[in-house]
C-alpha positions in Angstrom: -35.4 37.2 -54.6 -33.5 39.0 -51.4 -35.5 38.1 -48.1 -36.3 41.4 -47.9 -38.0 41.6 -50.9 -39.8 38.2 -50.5 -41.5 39.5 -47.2 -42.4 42.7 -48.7 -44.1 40.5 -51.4 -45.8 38.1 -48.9 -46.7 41.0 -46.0 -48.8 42.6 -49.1 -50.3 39.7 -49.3 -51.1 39.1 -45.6 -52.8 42.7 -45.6 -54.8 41.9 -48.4 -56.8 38.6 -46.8 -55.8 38.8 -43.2 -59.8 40.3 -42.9 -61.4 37.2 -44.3 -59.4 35.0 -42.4 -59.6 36.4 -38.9 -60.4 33.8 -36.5 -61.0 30.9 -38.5 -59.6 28.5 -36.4 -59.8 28.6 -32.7 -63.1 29.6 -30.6 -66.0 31.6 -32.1 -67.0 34.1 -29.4 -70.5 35.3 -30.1 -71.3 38.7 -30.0 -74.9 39.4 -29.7 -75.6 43.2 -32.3 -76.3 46.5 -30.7 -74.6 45.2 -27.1 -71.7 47.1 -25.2 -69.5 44.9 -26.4 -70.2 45.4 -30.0 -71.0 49.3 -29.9 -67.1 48.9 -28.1 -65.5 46.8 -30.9 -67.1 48.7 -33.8 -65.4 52.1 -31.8 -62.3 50.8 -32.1 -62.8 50.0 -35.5 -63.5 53.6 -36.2 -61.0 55.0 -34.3 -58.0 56.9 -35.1 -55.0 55.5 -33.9 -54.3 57.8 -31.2 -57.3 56.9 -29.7 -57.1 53.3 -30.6 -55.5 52.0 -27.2 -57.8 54.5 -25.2 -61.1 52.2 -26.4 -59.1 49.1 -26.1 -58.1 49.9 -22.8 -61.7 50.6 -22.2 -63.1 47.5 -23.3 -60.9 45.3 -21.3 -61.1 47.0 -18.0 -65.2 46.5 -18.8 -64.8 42.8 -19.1 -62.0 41.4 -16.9 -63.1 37.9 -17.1 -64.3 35.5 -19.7 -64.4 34.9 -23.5 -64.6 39.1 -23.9 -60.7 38.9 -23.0 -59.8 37.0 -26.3 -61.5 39.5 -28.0 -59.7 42.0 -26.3 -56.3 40.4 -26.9 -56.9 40.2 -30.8 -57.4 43.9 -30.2 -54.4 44.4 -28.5 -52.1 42.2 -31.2 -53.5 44.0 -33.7 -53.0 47.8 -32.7 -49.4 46.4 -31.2 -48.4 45.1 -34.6 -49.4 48.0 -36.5 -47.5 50.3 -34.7 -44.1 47.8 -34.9 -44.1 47.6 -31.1 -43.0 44.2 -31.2 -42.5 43.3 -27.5 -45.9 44.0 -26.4 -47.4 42.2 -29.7 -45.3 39.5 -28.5 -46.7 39.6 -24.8 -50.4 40.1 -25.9 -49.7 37.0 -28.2 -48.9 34.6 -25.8 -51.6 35.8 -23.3 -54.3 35.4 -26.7 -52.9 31.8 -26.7 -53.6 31.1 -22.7 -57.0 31.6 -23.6 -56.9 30.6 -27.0 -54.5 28.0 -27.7 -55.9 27.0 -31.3 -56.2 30.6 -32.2 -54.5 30.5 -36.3 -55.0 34.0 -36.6 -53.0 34.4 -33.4 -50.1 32.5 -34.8 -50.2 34.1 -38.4 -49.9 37.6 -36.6 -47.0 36.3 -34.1 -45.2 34.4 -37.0 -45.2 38.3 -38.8 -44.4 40.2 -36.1 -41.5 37.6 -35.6 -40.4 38.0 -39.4 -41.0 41.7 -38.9 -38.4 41.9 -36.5 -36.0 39.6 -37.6 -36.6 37.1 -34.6 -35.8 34.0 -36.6 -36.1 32.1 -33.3 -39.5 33.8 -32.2 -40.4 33.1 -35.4 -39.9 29.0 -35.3 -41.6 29.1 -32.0 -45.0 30.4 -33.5 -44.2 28.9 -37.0 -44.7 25.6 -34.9 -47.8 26.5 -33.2 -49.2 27.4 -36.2 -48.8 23.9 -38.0 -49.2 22.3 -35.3 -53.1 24.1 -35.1 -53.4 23.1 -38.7 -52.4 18.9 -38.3 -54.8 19.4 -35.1 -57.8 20.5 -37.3 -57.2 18.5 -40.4 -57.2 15.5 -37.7 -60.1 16.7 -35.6 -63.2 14.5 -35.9 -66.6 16.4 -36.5 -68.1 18.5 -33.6 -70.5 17.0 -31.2 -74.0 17.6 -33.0 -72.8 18.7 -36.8 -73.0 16.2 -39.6 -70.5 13.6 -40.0 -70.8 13.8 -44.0 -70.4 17.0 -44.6 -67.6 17.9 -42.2 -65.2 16.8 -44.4 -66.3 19.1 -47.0 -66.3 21.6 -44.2 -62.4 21.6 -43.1 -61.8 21.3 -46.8 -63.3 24.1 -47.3 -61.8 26.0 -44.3 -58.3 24.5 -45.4 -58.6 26.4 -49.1 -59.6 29.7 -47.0 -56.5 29.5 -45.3 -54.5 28.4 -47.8 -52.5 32.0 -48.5 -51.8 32.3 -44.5 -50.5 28.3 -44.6 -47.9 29.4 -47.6 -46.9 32.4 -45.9 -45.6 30.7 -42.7 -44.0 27.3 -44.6 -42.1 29.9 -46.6 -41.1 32.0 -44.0 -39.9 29.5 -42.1 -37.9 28.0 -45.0 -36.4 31.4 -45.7 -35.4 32.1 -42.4 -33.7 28.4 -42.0 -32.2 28.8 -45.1 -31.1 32.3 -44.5 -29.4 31.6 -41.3 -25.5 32.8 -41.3 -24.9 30.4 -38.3 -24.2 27.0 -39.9 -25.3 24.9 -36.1 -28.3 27.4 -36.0 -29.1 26.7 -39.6 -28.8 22.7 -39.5 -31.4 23.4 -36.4 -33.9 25.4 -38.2 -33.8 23.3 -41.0 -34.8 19.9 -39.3 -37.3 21.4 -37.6 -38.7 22.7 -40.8 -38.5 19.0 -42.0 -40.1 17.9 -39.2 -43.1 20.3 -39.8 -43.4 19.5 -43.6 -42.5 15.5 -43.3 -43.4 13.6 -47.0 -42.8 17.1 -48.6 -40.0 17.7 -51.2 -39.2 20.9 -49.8 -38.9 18.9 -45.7 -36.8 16.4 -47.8 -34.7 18.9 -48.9 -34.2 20.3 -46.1 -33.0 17.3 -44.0 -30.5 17.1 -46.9 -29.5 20.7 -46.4 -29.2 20.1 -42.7 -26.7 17.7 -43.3 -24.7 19.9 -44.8 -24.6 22.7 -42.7 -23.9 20.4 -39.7 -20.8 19.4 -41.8 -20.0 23.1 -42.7 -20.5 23.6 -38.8 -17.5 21.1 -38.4 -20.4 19.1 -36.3 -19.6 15.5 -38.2 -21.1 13.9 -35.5 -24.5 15.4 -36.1 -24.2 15.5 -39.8 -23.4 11.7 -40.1 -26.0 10.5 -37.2 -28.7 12.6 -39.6 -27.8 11.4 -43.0 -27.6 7.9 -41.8 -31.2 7.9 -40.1 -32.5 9.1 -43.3 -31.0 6.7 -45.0 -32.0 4.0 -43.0 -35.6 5.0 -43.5 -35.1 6.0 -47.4 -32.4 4.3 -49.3 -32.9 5.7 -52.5 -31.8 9.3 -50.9 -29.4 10.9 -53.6 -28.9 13.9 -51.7 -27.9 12.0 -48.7 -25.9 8.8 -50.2 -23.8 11.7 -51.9 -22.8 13.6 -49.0 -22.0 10.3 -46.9 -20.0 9.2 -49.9 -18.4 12.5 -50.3 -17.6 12.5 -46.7 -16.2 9.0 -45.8 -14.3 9.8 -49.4 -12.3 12.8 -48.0 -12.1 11.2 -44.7 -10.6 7.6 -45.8 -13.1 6.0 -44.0 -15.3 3.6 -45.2 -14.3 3.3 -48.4 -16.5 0.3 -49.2 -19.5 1.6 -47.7 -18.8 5.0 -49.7 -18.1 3.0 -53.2 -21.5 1.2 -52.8 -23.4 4.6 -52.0 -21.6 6.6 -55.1 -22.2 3.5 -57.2 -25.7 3.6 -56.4 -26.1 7.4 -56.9 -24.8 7.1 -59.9 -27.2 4.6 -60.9 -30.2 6.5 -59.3 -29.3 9.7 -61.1 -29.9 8.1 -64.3 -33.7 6.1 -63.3 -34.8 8.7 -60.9 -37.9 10.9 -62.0 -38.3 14.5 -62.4 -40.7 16.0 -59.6 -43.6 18.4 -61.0 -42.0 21.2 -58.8 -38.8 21.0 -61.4 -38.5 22.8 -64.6 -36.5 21.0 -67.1 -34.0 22.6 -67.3 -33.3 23.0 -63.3 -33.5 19.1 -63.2 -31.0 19.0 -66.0 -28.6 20.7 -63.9 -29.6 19.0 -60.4 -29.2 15.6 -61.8 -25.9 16.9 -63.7 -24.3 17.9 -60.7 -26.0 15.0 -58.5 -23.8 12.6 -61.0 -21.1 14.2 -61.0 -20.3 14.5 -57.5 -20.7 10.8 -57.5 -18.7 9.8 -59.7 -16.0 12.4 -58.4 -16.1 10.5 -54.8 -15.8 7.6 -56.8 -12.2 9.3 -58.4 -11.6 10.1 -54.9 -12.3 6.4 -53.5 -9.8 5.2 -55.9 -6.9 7.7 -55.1 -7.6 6.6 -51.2 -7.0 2.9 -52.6 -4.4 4.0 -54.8 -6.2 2.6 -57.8 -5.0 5.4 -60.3 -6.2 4.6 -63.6 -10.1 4.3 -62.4 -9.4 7.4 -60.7 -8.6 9.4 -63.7 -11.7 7.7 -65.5 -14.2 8.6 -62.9 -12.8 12.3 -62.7 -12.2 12.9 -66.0 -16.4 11.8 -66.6 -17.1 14.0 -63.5 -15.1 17.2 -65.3 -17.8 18.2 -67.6 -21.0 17.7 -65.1 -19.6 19.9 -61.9 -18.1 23.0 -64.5 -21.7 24.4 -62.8 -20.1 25.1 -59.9 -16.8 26.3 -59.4 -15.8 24.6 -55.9 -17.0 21.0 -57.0 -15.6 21.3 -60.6 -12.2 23.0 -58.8 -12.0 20.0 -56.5 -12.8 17.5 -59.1 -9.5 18.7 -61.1 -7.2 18.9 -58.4 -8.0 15.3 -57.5 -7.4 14.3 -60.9 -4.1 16.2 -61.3 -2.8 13.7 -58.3 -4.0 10.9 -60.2 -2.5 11.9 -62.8 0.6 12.4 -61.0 0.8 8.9 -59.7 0.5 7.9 -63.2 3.8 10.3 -63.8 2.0 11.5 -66.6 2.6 15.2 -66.0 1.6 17.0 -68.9 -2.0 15.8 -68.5 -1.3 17.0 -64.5 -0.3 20.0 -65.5 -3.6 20.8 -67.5 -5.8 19.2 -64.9 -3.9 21.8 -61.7 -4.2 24.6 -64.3 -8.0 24.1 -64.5 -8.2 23.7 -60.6 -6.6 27.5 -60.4 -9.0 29.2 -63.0 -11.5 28.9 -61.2 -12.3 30.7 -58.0 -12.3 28.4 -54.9 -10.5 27.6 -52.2 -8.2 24.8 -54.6 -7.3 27.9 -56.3 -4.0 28.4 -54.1 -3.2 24.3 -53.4 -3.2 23.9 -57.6 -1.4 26.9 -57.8 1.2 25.6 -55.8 1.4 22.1 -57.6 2.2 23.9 -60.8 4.8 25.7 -59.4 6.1 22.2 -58.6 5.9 20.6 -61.6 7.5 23.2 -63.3 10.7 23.8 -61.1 10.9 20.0 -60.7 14.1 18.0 -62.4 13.2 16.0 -64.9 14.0 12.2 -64.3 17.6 11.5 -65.0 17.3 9.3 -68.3 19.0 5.0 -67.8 
């Protein structure tokens, strides 16, 4: 789904139980029926929207000072994100959050009006804020005075009300990180993300994803400093013992350290469990491609230790599980027409260059080119 469509999807949504929800979390002020204040707030209920601001206006100027003013700011957020002023929303926002700093609805409407207009970095400000209100509640002991027993059934309850608005900002967030065209920016979002969602398969993905994109951001530094504290406190990592492989691989350095890690991917790939979250076949294909790039930087690891004949044995069992995905399975054959080069067995070189070029990547070019070697080349002169 395009993000465009996806916050269509999820802002229908929002309209639909943004109502119920209002001001679930943060202070309750108490309006006492039939005073100004509620004769003021049921006006601007009823108003048209041209007169709207008018009574809002109004309404504050009556009650400079105390709880009234949150009120008052909710009104103002409201009307401001209606009519797609975004600025002021964002200015009425923060002053609702001086007064009312655990104020969920607050941070649902900011985190819209940040996804509204396409502030990606307004929006991980709020989308902070508001799971940050969430841990504080789901940690918050039972108010002076109510019962201890129940209250647990209380913020349970109050949890499930708010469940829709706690799915809308995980997933904009994740779109937005995942979205980002700016690989530094991206890597950013993303551990941030994880941070927020931490023991979550989508946080763990994410730190994986980071990684990545700090490589693609030709940050190694970053990338390698990441994947190794996640590895440090979860060994087992696939995602991240296949990238470090991969990397020191390509690089030439560590090839030890990058043997054991492929090795051990390898292994994992063929113990580890499918998570609910999976459908079958989408694990197939994970795991598939999970193996296959390990056993690829294994091919790899041998080439760097000039160890041929492994090399065409690991790539040649990595072929069939990257043909998914055109760059790794491109990469995978070009790597294996070297080693079969080294092995001056150029026929089965030939093939393996040929199947680097049909596919579109960036070997395309690089294979191209070997082939034009190996065919203008002078055969060996015979003893």
């Amino acid at each position: 789904m395009s993000r465009l469509r996806f916050f269509a999807a999820l802002l229908l949504l929002l309209a639909m139980f943004a109502p119920a929800s209002r001001a679930q979390l943060g202070k309750l002020v108490p309006i006492t029926a039939g005073s100004d204040v509620d004769h003021a707030l049921t006006a601007i209920a009823n108003a048209d929207p041209a007169q709207k601001l008018q009574l809002i206006d109004e309404l504050s100027k009556a009650n400079p000072e105390g709880d009234v003013q949150i009120l008052v700011d909710e009104q103002y957020v409201n009307y401001f994100l209606n009519a797609k002023q975004y600025d002021k929303t964002f200015e009425y926002g923060d002053k609702l959050f001086a007064l009312d700093p655990d104020n969920y609805n607050n941070a649902v409407n900011m985190v819209r009006a940040a996804n509204e207009s396409g502030d990606s970095d307004r929006l991980y400000k709020y989308g902070e804020k508001a799971t940050s209100i969430i841990a504080r509640y789901k940690d918050a002991p039972a108010p002076e005075g109510s019962d201890a027993e129940s209250w647990p059934r209380t913020k349970a309850s109050k949890l499930a009300a708010l469940k829709d608005t706690i799915d809308y900002v995980q997933r904009s967030l994740e779109s937005a990180a995942y979205n980002a065209k700016d690989p530094a920016k991206k890597a950013d979002y993303l551990q941030r993300f994880a941070k927020m969602y931490p023991d979550t398969p989508d946080g763990a993905q994410a730190l994986i994803t980071a990684a990545g994109a700090y490589q693609q951001a030709g940050q190694r530094g970053k990338m390698l400093e990441l994947a190794n504290s996640v590895i440090a406190k979860d060994p087992n990592n696939i995602g991240m013992l296949l990238l470090l492989a991969d990397d020191y691989s390509e690089k030439g350095e560590q090839l030890d350290k990058a043997e054991a890690y492929a090795k051990k991917a390898v292994s994992l790939t063929e113990t580890v469990k499918k998570p609910d979250a999976y459908a079958d076949d989408q694990w197939k294909a994970q795991i598939a491609i999970q193996k296959g790039g390990a056993l690829s930087a294994l091919g790899q690891i041998n080439l760097q230790k000039k160890l041929n004949a492994p090399a065409v044995d690991n790539l040649t069992k990595a072929a069939p599980l990257l043909k998914s995905n055109a760059f790794l399975y491109a990469r995978n054959q070009y790597r294996l027409g070297f080693a079969y080069l080294n092995l001056k067995r150029n026929a089965e070189a030939k093939q393996a260059f040929t199947d680097a070029a049909s596919v579109d990547s960036p070997y395309k070019g690089p294979a191209q080119q070997k082939l034009n070697e190996i065919a203008t080349a002078k055969p060996a002169p015979h003893k």
